[in-house]
N, C-alpha and C positions, 0 to 999 in steps of 0.2 A: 414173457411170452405166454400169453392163454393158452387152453387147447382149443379153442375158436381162430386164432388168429394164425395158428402154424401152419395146415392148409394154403392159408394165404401167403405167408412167407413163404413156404419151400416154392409155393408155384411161380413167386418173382424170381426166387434165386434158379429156381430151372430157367426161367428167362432169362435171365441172365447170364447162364452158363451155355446156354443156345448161343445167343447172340456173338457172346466174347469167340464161342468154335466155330461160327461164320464166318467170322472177321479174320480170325486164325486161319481155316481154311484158303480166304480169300486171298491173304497175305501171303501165305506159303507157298502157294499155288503161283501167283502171278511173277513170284522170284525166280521162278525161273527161268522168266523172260530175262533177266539181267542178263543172264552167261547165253539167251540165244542173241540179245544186242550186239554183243561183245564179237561171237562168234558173225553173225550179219554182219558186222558192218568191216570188220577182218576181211570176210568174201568177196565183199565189194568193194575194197580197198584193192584186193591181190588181182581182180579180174579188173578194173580199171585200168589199172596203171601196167601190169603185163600186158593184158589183152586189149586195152580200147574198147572194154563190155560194161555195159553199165545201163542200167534197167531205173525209170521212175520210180515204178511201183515198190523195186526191194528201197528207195530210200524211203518212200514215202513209209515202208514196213517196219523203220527204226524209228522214225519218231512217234510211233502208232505203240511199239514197245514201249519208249519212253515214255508216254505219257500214262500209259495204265500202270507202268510200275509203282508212279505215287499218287495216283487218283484211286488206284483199285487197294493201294499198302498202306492208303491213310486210317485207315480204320484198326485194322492191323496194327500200326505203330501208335497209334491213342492205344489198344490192349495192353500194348509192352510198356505204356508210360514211356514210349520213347520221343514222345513229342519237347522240343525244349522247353523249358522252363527259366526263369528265374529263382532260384531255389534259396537265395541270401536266407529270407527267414522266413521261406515254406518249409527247407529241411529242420528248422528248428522249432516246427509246431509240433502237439502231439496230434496224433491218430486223430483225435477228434474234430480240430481245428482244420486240420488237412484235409479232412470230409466237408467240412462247412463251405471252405473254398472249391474247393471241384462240384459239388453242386450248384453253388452262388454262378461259379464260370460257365458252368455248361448250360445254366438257366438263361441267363443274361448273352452270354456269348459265343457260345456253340452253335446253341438252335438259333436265334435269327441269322446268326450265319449261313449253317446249313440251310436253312427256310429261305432266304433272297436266292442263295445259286440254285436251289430246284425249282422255284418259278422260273426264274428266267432260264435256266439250263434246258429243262423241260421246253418250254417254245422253242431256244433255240434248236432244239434235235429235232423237234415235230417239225417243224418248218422245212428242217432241212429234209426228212424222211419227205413230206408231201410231196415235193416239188423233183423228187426221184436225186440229191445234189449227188456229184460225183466229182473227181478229182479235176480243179482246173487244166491240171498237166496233159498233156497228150500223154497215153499211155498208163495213165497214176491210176490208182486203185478206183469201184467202179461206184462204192458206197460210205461216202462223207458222212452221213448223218452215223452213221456208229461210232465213229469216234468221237463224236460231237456230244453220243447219249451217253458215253463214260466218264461223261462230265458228271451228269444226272446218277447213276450207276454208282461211282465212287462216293457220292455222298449221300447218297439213299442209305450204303452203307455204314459209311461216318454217323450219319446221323441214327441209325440203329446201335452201333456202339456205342454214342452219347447217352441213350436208355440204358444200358447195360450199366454202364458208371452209376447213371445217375442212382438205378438200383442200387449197387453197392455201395453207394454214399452215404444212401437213407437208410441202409442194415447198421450203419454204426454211429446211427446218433438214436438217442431215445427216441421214444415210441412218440412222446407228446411235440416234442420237437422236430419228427418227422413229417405229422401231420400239418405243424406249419410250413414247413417247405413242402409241401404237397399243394396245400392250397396258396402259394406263390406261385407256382408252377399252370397252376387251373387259371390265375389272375395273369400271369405273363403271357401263356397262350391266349389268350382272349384278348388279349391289348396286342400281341404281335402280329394274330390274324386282322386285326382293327387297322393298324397300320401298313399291312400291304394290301389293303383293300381299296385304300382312296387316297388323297390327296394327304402331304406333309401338315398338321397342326400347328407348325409353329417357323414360317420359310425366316429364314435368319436375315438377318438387317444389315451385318456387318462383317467382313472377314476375322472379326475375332472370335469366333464361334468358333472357328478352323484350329488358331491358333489354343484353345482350348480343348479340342480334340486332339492337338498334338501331342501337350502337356498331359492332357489325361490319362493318356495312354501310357504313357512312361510310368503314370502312377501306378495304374492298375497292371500295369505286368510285374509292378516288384510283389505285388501279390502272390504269384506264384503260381498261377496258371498258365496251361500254355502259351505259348508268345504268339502263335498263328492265329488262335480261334480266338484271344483279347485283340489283339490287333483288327483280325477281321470281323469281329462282331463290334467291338464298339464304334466301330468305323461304321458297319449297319445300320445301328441304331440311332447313329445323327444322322445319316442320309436318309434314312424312312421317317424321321422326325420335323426333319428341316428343309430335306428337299423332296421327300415323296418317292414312291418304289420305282417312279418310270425310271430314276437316273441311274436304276441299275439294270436296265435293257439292253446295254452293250457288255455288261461284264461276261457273258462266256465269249464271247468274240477275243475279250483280253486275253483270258484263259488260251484258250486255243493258239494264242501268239505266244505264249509260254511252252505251252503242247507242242509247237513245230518247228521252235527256235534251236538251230543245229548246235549253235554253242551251249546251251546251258545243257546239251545232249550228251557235254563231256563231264559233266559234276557228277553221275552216277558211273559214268565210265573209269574217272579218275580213283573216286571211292572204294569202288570195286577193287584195282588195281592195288592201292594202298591197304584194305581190308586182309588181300590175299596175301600180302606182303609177309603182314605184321603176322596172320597164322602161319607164316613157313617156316621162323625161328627163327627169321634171317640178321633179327637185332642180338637176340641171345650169340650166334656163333662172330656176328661183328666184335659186339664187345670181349669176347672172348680172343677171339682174332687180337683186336687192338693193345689187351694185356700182354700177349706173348712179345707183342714190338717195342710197348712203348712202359710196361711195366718196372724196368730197371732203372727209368729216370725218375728225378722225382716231379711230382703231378701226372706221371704216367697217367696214371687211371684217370685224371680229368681229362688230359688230351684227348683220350680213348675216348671219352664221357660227348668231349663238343666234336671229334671228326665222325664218331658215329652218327650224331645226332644231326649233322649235314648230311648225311652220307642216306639218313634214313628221311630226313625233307625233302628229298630230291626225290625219293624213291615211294613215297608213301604220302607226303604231306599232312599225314593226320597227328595232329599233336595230342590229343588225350592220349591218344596208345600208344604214341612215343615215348610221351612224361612217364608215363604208368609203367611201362618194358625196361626200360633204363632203372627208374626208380628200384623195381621187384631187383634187377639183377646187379646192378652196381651198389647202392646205396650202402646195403649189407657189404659188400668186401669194402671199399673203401672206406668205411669206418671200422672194419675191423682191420686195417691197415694202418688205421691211426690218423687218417684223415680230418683235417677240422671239419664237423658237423655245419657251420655255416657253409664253407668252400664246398662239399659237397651237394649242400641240399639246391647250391643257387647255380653250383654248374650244372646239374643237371634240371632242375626248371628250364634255364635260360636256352637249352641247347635243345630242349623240347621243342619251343614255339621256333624255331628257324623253318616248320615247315609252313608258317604264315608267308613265309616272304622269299623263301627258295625256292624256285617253277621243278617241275608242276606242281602249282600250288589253289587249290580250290580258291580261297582267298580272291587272286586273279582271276579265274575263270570267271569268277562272280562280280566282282568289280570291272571286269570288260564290258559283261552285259550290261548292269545298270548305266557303267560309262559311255555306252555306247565305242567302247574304244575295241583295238585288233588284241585280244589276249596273246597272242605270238608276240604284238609287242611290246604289253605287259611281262610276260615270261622273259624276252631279251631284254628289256629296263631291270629286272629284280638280282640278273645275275651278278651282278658288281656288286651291290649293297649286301646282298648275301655273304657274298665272300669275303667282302672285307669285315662285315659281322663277325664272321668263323674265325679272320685275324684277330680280330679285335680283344675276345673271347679268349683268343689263345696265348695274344701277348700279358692278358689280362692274368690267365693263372701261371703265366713265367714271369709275372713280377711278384707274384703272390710268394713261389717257392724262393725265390731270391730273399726275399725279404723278411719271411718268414717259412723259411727250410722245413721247419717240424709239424706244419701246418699239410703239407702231404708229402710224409715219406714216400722212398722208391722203397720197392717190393727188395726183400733179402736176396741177395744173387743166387745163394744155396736154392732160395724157391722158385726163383724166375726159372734155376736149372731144371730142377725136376717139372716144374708146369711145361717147358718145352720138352724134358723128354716124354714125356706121360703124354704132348699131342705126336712128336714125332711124325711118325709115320702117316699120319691123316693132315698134316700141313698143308699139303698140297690142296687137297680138297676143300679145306676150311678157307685158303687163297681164294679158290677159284668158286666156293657158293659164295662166299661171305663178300666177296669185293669183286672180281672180274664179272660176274653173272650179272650184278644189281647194276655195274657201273656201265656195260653195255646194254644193258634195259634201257637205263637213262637215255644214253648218248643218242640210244635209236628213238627216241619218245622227242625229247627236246630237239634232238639234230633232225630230225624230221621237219618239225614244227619251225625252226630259224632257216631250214635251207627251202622253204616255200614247196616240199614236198608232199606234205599232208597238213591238212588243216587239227586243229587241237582233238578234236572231236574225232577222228582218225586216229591222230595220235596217241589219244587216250585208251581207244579198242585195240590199239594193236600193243600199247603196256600191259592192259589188263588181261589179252592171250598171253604175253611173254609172261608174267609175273604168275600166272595160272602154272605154266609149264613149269617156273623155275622155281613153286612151292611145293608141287607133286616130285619134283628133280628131288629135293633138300629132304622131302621127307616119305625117300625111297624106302627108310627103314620101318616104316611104320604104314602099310600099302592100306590094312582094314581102318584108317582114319581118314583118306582123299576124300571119299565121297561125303563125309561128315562134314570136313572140312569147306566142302565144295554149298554145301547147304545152309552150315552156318556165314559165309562170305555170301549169299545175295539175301538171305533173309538181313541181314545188317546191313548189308546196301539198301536193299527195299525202305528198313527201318530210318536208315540216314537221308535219302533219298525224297522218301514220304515227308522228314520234316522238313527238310530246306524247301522244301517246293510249296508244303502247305503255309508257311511262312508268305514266301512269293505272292502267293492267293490271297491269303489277309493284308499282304500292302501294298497287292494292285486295288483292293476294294478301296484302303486305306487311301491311298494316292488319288482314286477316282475322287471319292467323295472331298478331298482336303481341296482338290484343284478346283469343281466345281464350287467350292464356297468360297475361291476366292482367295486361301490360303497361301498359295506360292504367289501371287502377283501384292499381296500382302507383303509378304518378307521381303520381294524386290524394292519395290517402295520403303519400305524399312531401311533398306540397305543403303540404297541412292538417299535418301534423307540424310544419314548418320555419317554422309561421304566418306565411309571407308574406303581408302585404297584398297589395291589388290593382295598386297601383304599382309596388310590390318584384317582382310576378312580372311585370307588363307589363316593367318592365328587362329584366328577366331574357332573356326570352323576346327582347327585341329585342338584347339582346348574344347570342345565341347566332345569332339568323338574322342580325348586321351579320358574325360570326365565319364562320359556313359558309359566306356570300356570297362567299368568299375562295376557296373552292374549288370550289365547285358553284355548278350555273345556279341561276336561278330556277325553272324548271321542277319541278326537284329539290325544292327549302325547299317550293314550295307543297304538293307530293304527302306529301311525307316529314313534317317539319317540323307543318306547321300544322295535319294533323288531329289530330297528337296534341293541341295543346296550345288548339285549338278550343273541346272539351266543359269545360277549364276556364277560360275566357272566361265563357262561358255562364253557367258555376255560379257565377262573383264577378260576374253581373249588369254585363259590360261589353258596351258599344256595340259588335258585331262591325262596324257600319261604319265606325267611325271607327278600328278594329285595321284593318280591310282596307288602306284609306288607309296608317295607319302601315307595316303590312307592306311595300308599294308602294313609300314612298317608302324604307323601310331598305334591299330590294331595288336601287333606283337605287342608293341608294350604297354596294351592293358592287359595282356596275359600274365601279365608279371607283377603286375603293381598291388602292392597290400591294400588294403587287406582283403578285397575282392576278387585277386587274378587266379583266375582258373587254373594256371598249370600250376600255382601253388596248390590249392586245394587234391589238383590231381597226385601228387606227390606226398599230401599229408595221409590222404588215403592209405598208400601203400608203403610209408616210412615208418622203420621199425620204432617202437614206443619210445623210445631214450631219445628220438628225435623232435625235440617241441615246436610249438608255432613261430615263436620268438626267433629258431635256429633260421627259418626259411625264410622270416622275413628278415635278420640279419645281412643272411647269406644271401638274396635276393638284391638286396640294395647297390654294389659295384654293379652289375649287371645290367641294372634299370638307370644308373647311372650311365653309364656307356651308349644303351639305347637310346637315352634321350636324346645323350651328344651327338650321336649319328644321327638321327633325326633333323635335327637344326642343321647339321652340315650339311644335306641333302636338302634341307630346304634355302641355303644359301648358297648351295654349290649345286643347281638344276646337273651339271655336266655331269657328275655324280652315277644320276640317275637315267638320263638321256642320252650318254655317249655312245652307249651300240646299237641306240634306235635309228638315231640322224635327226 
């Protein structure tokens, strides 16, 4: 660095330290909308249903919350790096490499992304501002076009934070190799203003164009950029190539059916609820809870391991924080108990991901949507498979001690003794936070939702007040950390919130563009050609999402994945609930599957070093066995899955 050029540096990096305390600002600020959602839609639950009161405008007030929570937190969650990724071998680049890729992405894929939704976001809000638009509703709120401009709003944002990266991308490559990605940058602008200015250069000939957008796609997220902004900018970039900008003149209209959609209104309510969960402690005093019961048998502490980790699917559904809370507090005692390191490391992965497939389960809420099917009877299809999983799991480590005894001893009765007198006198209470509290949370969430009382999206605000109340209950002892707590639980909803939805946005684009070129009436002809049966294509379909599982989230297969292959379900007259189901549980088990499954990796994390890789994929292997088998059963035995739907 010259002393000519540091003026210049520090003045990017003060730009860039602006931007990022905008975005910061903006993100923080808008969280806490979450806990006034929560609290709203509570209100108008309790005066509905007592009172017969019930006001357009306050719903119209929730999905207004909703949708700024991750249009206004997207900017916000790109600062925190909280956007997903595929990170296979992004996290194994150095520093350097990792820079090269987040500029490449946010050059190529960020800004024409951002660039398509503010032209057209922009008209659409003007349009609506001119014309005075106001709520179709009698009574609804009196000016549409503002919610319309927080389409515009939120990525004015985004797309300022995109600068801010890009700056710090280009502080850590050299000086020579900066100026070439500078001037890509000057040649990309010029060529993206070029293409939304006129007509497509190159209108495609054939729906294989489509099906190479598909493919591409898959490529370039193993890259390791976000999954929302490669999805929705390569998607961009063949529609402005091949079909010209008009074809994205309805995309905020899409947007907006996103914005106002009551069920996907329960994924940040659900989060939230789960979020709040996992800061009260409530898995630490379970599994401790579960020692004092079941610690004198032998696999004690696994049982402990798979009934918490039901106990916490039902109650949270979030599997990284499950894997990772078990992992911190089990792993350690049960191998100091003498636990085999495979039996350990694969009962607790396995009993992680149960909250893919146990209601209330995000998983479901999200596949209702896409499936266009009722998540309530998603949630009542999941309960069977669930529980016979937890059997399964369980008869699994009572054949293990049978057969191998020394594989996990019981706790010495001298220690079981003292571990109960030492809780003694707090029993009571560890009962009733640890299991009576969480287990009528539940009953009141789900039995709501199966007795046709409240719909999910109610259900879910009225978990996430109870689960508030019984995290502040749990940690009465500790009063100067509530409000910490309370701040870090919506900024992490905001953050998780922000990216599922921004996901959403890159594969409505992605969808738009793939349909107009033809790409889904392509595949159906494909399909009718190859006369698969209905069987041959459900296979089908469930090897390619057990195969993707391996490298992409779930998040990913629901958005990408299943709307294509949706409308032909539909056409061979299959049960999309009981696909839902299947999808579900395929998805668990790529959570598991080596060498890519995430709740592996989340558990290598926090597994003490004498635990190798080799142990978890070992000790993984019965478990993924089991999955499978249930799998196939439920795809041969529909009743399975369908018995307490009808």
């Amino acid at each position: 660095m010259t002393a000519a050029e540091s003026p210049v540096l520090r003045g990017l990096d003060r730009l860039s330290g602006g931007l990022s305390a905008l975005s910061a600002w903006a993100g923080r600020s808008v969280a806490w909308l979450t806990t006034a959602l929560v609290l709203l839609i509570c209100y108008d639950v309790l005066m509905r249903y007592l009172f017969s009161y019930t006001k357009v405008w306050m719903q119209e007030v929730e999905w207004h919350f909703f949708a700024l929570v991750f249009l206004l937190g997207a900017a916000y969650t790109l600062k925190e790096d909280r956007h997903v990724r595929v990170d296979v071998f992004f996290a194994r680049m150095g520093e350097t490499w990792q820079a090269r890729i987040n500029l490449l992405g946010t050059l190529l894929f960020l800004v024409p992304f951002c660039a398509i939704v503010l032209k057209t976001s922009w008209a659409y809000a003007l349009e609506s501002w001119r014309i005075g638009e106001a709520s179709p509703e009698p009574g609804g709120l009196p000016a549409r076009y503002l919610i319309k401009g927080s389409i515009t709003l939120g990525y004015v944002l985004l797309g300022l934070q995109a600068l801010s990266e890009l700056i710090q991308a280009l502080r850590r490559l050299r000086r020579r190799e900066a100026l070439i990605f500078l001037g890509l940058a000057v040649a990309g602008s010029l060529a993206l203003a070029w293409l939304l200015s006129g007509q497509a250069p190159l209108p495609p000939r054939e729906p294989l164009v489509a099906i190479l957008l598909f493919g591409l796609i898959f490529v370039l997220i193993l890259a390791g950029y976000p999954v929302a902004f490669t999805l929705g900018g390569v998607a961009t970039l063949f529609g402005l190539i091949f079909l010209g900008p008009g074809v994205f003149n309805f995309l905020p209209s899409r947007f907006m059916g996103t914005m106002t959609n009551l069920i996907l209104m329960a994924v940040p309510l659900f989060v939230y609820m789960g979020i709040m969960l996992e800061k009260s402690g409530l898995a630490e005093q379970m599994l401790e809870t579960m020692a004092l019961l079941f610690g004198k048998y032998r696999g004690g502490l696994a049982y402990a391991v798979i009934l918490v980790g039901a106990m916490l699917a039902a109650s949270t559904g979030i599997v990284g924080a499950t894997v990772i809370t078990m992992g911190l507090i089990s792993l350690p005692t049960m191998l100091k108990r003498g636990y085999r390191p495979e039996l350990a490391t694969g009962t607790i992965a396995a009993s992680g991901t149960l909250g893919q497939i146990i209601p209330p389960s995000v998983v479901l809420v999200l596949l209702g949507s896409v499936l266009n099917v009722s998540v309530g009877d998603l949630f009542k299809a999941a309960i069977v498979p669930g529980l016979l999983l937890v059997g399964c799991y369980l008869l699994y480590v009572r054949g293990v001690t049978w057969l191998r005894p020394q594989w996990a001893p019981a706790m010495p009765p001298e220690e079981v003794a003292a571990f109960r007198a030492q809780a003694g006198k707090d029993m009571a209470r560890r009962l009733l936070v640890a299991f009576l509290l969480p287990l009528g949370l539940i009953v009141a969430v789900l039995g709501s939702i199966f007795a046709g009382i409240a719909s999910p999206t109610e259900a879910a605000a009225v978990g996430a007040l109870g689960a508030t109340l019984l995290t502040f209950f749990a940690a009465k002892d500790r009063k100067g950390n509530r409000l910490s707590i309370l701040k870090e639980v919506m900024q992490q909803t905001t953050q998780i919130t922000s990216m599922v939805f921004m996901i959403l946005m890159g594969a409505t684009v992605f969808a738009l563009v793939f349909r107009l070129m033809g790409g889904d009436r392509y595949l159906v002809d494909l399909i009718e050609g190859a006369n698969l049966s209905p069987t041959a294509f459900l296979l089908l379909v469930m090897a390619v999402v057990f195969v993707a599982g391996f490298f992409i989230d779930f998040i990913e297969i629901i958005f990408i994945i299943v709307p294509v292959v949706a409308p032909l379900f539909v056409a061979m007259d299959i049960d999309l609930v009981w696909i839902g189901i299947l999808l579900a549980l395929n998805l668990q088990t790529s959570f598991l599957s080596p060498p890519f499954g995430f709740s592996l990796f989340y558990l290598k994390g926090v597994a003490p070093p004498e635990v190798k890789t080799q142990h978890l994929y070992r000790g993984i292997v019965p478990f993924l066995i089991i999955q499978v088998v249930f799998l196939v059963l439920a795809v041969l035995f529909p009743g399975l899955v369908t018995g307490l739907v009808g």
